[in-house]
DOVEX-174753 format. One record per residue (C-alpha): residue number from 1; residue in three letters; x negated, y, z negated. Coordinates in nm, 2 decimals, m for minus. Example, Ala and Ser with C-alpha at 12.3 -4.5 7.8 and 13.67 -1.06 7.14 Angstrom:
! residues 2
(site 1,"ALA",(m1.23,m0.45,m0.78))
(site 2,"SER",(m1.37,m0.11,m0.71))
END
This chain:
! residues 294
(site 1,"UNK",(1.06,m8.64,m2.17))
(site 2,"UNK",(1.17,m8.58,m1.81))
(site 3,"UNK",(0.92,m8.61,m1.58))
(site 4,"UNK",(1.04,m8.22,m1.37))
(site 5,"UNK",(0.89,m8.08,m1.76))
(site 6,"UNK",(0.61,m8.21,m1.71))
(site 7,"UNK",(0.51,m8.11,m1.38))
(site 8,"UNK",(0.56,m7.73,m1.53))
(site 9,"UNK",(0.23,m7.82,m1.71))
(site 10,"UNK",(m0.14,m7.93,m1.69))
(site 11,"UNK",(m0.20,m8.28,m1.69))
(site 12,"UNK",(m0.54,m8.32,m1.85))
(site 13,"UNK",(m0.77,m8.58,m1.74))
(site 14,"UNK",(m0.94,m8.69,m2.04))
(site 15,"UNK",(m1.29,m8.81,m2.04))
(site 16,"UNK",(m1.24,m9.17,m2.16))
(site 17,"UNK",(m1.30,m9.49,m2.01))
(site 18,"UNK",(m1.13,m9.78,m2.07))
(site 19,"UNK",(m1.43,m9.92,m2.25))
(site 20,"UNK",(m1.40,m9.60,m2.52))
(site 21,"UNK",(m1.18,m9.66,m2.81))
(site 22,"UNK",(m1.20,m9.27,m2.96))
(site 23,"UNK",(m1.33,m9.02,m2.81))
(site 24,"UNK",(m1.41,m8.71,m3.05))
(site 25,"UNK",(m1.52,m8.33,m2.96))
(site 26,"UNK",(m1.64,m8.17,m3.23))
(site 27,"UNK",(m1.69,m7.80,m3.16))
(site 28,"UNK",(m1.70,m7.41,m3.31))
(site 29,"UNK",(m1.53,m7.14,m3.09))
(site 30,"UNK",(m1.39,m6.79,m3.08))
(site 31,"UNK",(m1.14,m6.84,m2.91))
(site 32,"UNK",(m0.85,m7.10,m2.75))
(site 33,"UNK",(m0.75,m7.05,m2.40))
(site 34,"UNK",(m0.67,m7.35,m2.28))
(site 35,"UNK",(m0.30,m7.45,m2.11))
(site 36,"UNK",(m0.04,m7.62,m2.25))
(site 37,"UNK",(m0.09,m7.97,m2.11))
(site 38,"UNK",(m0.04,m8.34,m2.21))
(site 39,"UNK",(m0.20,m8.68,m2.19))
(site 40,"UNK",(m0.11,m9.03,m2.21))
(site 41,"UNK",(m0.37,m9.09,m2.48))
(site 42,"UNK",(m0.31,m8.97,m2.87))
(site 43,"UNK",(m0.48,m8.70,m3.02))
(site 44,"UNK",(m0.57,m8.60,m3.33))
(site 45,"UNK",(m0.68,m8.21,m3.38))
(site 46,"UNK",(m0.80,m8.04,m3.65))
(site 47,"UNK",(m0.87,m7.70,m3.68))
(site 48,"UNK",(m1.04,m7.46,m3.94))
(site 49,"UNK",(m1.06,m7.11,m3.98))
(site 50,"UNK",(m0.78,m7.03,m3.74))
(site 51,"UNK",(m0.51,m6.91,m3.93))
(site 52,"UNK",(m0.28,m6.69,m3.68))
(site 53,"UNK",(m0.29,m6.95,m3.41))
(site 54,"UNK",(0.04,m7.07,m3.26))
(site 55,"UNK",(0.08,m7.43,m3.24))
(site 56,"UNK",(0.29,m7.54,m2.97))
(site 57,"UNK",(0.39,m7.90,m2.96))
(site 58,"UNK",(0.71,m8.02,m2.75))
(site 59,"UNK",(0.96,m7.75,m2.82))
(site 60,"UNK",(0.77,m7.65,m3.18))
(site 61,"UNK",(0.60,m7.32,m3.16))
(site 62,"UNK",(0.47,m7.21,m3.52))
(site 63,"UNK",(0.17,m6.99,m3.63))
(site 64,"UNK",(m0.10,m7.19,m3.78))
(site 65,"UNK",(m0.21,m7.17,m4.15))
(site 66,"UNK",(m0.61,m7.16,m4.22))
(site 67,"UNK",(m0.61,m7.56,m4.21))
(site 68,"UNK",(m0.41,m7.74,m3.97))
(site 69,"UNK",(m0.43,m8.13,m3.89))
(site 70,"UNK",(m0.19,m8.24,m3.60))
(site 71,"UNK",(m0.13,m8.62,m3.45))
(site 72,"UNK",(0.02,m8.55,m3.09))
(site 73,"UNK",(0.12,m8.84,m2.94))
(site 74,"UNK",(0.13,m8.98,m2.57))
(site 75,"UNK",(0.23,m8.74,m2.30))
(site 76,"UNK",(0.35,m8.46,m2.59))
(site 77,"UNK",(0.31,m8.11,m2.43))
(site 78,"UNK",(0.10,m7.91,m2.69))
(site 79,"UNK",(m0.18,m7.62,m2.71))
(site 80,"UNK",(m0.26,m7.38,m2.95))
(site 81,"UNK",(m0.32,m7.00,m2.83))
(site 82,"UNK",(m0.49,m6.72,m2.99))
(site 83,"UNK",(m0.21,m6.53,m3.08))
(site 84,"UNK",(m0.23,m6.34,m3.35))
(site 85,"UNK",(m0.60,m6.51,m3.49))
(site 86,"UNK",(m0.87,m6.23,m3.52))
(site 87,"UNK",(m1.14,m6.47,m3.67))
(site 88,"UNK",(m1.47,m6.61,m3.50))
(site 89,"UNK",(m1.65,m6.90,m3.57))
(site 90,"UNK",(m1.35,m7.14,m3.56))
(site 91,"UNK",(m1.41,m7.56,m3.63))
(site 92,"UNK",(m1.20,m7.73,m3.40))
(site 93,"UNK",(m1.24,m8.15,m3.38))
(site 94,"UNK",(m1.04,m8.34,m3.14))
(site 95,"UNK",(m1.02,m8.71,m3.16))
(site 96,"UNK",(m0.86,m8.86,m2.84))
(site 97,"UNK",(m0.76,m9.24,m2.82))
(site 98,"UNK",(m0.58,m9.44,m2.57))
(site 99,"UNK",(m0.23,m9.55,m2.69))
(site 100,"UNK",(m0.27,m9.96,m2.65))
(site 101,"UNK",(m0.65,m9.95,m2.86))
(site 102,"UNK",(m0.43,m10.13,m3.08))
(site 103,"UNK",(m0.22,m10.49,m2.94))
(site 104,"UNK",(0.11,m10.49,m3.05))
(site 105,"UNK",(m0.01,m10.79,m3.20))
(site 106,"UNK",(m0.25,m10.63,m3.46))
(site 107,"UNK",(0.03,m10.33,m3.52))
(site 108,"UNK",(0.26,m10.60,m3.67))
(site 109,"UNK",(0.01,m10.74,m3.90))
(site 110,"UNK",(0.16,m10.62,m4.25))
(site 111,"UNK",(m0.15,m10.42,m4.29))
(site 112,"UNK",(m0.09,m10.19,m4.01))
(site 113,"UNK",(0.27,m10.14,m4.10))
(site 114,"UNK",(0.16,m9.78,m4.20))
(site 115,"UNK",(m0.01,m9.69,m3.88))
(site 116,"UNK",(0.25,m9.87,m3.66))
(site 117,"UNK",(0.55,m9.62,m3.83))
(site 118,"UNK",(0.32,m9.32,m3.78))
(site 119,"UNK",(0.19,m9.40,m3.40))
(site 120,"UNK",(0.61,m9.46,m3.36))
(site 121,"UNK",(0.67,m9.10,m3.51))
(site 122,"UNK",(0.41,m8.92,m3.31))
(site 123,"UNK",(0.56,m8.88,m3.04))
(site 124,"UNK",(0.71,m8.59,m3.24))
(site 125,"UNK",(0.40,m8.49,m3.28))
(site 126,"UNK",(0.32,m8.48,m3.66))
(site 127,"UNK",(0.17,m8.18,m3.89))
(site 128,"UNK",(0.02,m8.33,m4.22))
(site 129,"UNK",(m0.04,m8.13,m4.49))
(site 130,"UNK",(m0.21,m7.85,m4.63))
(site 131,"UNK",(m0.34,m8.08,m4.96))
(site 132,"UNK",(m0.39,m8.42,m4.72))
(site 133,"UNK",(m0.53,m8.21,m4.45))
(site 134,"UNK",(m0.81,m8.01,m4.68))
(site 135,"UNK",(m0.89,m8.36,m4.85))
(site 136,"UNK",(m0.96,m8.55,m4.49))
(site 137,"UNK",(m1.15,m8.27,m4.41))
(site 138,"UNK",(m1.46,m8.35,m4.49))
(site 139,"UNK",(m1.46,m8.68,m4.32))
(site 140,"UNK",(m1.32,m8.58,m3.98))
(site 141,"UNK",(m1.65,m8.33,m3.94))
(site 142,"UNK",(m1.89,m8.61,m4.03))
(site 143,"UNK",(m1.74,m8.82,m3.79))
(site 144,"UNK",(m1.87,m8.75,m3.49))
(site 145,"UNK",(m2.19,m8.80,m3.65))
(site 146,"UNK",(m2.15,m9.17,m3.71))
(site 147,"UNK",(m2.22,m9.44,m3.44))
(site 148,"UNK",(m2.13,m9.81,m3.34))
(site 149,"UNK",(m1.89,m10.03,m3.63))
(site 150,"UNK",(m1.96,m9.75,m3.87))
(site 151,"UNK",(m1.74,m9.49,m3.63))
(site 152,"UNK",(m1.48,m9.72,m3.53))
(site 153,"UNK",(m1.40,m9.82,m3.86))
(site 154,"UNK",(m1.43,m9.47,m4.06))
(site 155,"UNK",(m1.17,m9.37,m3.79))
(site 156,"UNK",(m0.97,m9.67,m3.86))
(site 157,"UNK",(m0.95,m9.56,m4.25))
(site 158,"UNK",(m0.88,m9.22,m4.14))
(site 159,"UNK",(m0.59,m9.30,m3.94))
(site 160,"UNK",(m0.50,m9.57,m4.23))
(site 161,"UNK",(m0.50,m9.27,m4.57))
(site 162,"UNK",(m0.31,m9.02,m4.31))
(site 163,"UNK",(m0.03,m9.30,m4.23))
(site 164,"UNK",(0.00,m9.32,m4.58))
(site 165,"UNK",(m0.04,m8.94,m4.70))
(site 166,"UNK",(0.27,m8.72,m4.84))
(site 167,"UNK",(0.49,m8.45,m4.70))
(site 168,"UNK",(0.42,m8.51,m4.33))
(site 169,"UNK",(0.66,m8.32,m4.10))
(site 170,"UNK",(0.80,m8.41,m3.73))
(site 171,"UNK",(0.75,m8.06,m3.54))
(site 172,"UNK",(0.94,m8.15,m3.19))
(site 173,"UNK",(1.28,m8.21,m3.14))
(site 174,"UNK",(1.34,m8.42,m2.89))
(site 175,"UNK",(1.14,m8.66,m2.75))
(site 176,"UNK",(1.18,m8.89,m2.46))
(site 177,"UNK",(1.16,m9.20,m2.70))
(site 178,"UNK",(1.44,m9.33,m2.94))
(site 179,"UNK",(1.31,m9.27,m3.28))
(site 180,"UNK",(1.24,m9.59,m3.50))
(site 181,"UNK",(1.55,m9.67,m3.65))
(site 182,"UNK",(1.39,m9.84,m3.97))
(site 183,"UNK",(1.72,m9.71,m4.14))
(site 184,"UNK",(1.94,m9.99,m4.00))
(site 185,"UNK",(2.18,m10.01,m3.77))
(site 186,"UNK",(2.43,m9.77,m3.88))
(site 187,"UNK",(2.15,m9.48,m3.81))
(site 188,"UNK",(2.11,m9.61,m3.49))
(site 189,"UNK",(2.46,m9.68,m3.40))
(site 190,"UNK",(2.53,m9.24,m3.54))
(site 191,"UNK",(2.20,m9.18,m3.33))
(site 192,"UNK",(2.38,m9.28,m2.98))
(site 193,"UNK",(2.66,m9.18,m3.04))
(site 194,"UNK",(2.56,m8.82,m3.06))
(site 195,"UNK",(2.33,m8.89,m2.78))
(site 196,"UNK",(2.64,m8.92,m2.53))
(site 197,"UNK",(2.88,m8.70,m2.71))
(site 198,"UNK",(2.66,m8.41,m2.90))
(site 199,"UNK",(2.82,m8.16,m2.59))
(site 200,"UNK",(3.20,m8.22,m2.72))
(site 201,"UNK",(3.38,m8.21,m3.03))
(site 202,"UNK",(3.27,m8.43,m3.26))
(site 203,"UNK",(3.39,m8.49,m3.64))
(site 204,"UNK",(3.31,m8.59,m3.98))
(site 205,"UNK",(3.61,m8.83,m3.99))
(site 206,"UNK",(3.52,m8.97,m3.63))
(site 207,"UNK",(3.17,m9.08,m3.71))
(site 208,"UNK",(3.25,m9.22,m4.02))
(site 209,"UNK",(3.47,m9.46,m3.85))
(site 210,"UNK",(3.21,m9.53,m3.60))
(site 211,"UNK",(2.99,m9.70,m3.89))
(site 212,"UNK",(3.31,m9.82,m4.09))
(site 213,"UNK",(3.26,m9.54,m4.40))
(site 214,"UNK",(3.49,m9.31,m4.58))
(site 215,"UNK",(3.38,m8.95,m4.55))
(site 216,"UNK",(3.23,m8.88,m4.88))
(site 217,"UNK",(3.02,m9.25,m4.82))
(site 218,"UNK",(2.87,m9.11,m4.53))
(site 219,"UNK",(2.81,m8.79,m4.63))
(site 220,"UNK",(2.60,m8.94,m4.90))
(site 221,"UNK",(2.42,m9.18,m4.60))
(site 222,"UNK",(2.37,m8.94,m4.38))
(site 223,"UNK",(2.17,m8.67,m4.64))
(site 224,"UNK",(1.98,m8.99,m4.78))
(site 225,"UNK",(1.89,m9.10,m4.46))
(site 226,"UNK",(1.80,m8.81,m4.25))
(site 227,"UNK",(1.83,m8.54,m4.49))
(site 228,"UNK",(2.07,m8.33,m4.38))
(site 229,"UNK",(2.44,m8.33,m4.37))
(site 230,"UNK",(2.59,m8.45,m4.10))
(site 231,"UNK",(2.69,m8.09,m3.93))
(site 232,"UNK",(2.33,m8.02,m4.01))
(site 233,"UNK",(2.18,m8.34,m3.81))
(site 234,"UNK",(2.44,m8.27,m3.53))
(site 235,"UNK",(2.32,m7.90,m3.45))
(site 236,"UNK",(1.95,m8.04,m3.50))
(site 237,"UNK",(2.03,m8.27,m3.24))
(site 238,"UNK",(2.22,m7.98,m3.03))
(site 239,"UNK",(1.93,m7.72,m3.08))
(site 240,"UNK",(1.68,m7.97,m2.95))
(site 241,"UNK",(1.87,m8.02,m2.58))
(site 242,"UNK",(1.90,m7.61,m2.59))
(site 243,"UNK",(1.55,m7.59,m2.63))
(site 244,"UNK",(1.47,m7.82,m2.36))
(site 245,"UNK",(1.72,m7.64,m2.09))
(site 246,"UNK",(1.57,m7.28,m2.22))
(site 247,"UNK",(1.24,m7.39,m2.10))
(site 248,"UNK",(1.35,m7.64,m1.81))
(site 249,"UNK",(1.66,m7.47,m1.65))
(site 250,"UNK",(1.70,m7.08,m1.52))
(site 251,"UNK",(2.09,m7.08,m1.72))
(site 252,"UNK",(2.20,m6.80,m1.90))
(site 253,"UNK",(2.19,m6.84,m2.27))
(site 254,"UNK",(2.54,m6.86,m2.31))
(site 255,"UNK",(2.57,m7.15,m2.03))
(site 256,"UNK",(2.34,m7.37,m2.26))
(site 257,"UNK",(2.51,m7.28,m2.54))
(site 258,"UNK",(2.82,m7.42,m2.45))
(site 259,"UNK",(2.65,m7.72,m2.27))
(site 260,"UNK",(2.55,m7.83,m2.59))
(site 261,"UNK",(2.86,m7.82,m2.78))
(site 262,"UNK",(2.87,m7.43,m2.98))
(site 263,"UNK",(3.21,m7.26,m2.88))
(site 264,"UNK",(3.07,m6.96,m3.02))
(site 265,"UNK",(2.74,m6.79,m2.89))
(site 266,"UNK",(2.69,m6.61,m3.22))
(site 267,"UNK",(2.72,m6.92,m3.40))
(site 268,"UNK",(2.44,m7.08,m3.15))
(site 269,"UNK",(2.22,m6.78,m3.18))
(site 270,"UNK",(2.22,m6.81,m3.56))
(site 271,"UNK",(2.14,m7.15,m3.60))
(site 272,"UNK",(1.94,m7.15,m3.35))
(site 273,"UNK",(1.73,m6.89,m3.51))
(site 274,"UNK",(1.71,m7.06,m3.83))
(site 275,"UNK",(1.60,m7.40,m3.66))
(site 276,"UNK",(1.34,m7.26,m3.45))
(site 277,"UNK",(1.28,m6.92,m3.63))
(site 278,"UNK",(1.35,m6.67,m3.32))
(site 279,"UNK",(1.64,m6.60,m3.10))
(site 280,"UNK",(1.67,m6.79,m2.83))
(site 281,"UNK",(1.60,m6.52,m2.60))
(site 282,"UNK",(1.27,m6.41,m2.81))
(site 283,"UNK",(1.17,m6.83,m2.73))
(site 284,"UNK",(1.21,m6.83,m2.37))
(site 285,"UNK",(1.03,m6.54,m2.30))
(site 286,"UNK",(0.80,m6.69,m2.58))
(site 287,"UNK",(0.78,m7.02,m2.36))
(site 288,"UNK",(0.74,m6.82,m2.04))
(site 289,"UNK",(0.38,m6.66,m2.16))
(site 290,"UNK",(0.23,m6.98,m2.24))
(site 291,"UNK",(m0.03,m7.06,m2.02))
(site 292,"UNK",(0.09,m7.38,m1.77))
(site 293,"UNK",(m0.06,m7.51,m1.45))
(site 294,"UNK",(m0.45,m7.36,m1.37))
END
């Protein structure tokens, strides 16, 4: 992430010392006003009773669902604002941790392997599940009722059946980090490539060259990989830059458009709308209301 986006927003000055390993605020309000803002530290942050919230992590804006668990990870612009959430009484724990409480050394252990891949995929900042999320429950608001080994280690587990839990989901695009490439090094080789060249012309034929595949091959390695088809993963790619320069640079929408590689602007503003669910001129003005620096 470019250090000019960040300076749009509130750094937050978290309350832990370098002695701390979590931190946890456990707390029930009315209502969320705080500014979008980031932190070098990870943070985990679960709320109940707040359906009608929007979430807004990197360039993810979404309205909550009555349970919501969210790993952000280090410097991740997020907040959640009020929105459209009528409801009082609303559970919200936050359990903050520096991002070197674990060595790279302990991370490699085999053990770990779990929490290692998920720590690397935060900083896409991660939504678990409604079924995972409503299971953990329980144990996130008893947490900050524990002390000494006994806290430590019930995070540790926590952290441990989340790594492992089903149908998490990235919400960010873009991130300032390359993502882990456990795929090989054909995903990573397709990865940089679109990195320099996602603002020209680029085709199905070309990039399966690049990694030394017929076209039907890597159509096939591509949507096992990723998931997507390759024109799918390309505008994904595209949409995420767009994003960025909607909230970063004052260019009309058809500039940014082009920038990233769509030779049509009704072809942009339709995928863009079915990536990010509104136009892109309803999510600038949507990025504009959000709360920054106090």
């Amino acid at each position: 992430m470019k250090v000019d986006v960040l300076k749009k927003f509130h750094r937050e000055i978290t309350p832990m010392s370098v002695q701390d390993s979590f931190f946890v605020i456990d707390r029930t309000k009315d209502c969320f006003d705080y500014p979008i803002h980031y932190h070098p530290e990870l943070e985990l942050n679960f709320i109940h009773n707040g359906s009608g919230l929007r979430r807004v992590v990197g360039d993810s804006m979404e309205e909550t669902e009555d349970y919501e668990l969210v790993l952000v990870g280090p410097s991740l612009y997020h907040c959640w604002e009020q929105y459209n959430c009528t409801n009082k009484g609303i559970r919200e724990v936050t359990i903050q941790f520096h991002n070197d409480l674990f060595t790279e050394s302990f991370l490699s252990k085999d053990i770990m392997k779990p929490i290692k891949d998920m720590f690397d995929r935060s900083v896409h900042g991660i939504l678990f599940s409604q079924k995972t999320t409503k299971n953990i429950a329980p144990r996130i608001l008893k947490v900050s009722k524990l002390d000494g080994i006994d806290y430590f280690l019930e995070l540790l587990s926590i952290m441990y059946d989340l790594a492992n839990s089903r149908n998490q989901r990235l919400l960010s695009t873009f991130t300032v980090q390359l993502e882990n490439f456990e795929n090989g090094d054909k995903i990573k080789l397709l990865y940089d490539y679109i990195q320099k060249n996602y603002a020209s012309k680029i085709t199905l034929t070309e990039v399966s060259e690049l990694v030394n595949m017929s076209n039907v091959s890597f159509n096939r390695f591509i949507k096992k990989r990723t998931g997507k088809t390759f024109v799918e993963y390309l505008n994904t790619v595209r949409i995420g830059y767009a994003t960025r320069w909607l909230i970063e640079k004052d260019l009309s929408i058809s500039e940014i458009a082009f920038m990233c590689g769509f030779n049509s602007i009704a072809n942009f503003n339709r995928i863009f709308k079915k990536n990010k669910g509104h136009t892109p001129t309803k999510y600038r003005q949507d990025f504009s209301g959000i709360k920054r620096v106090l």
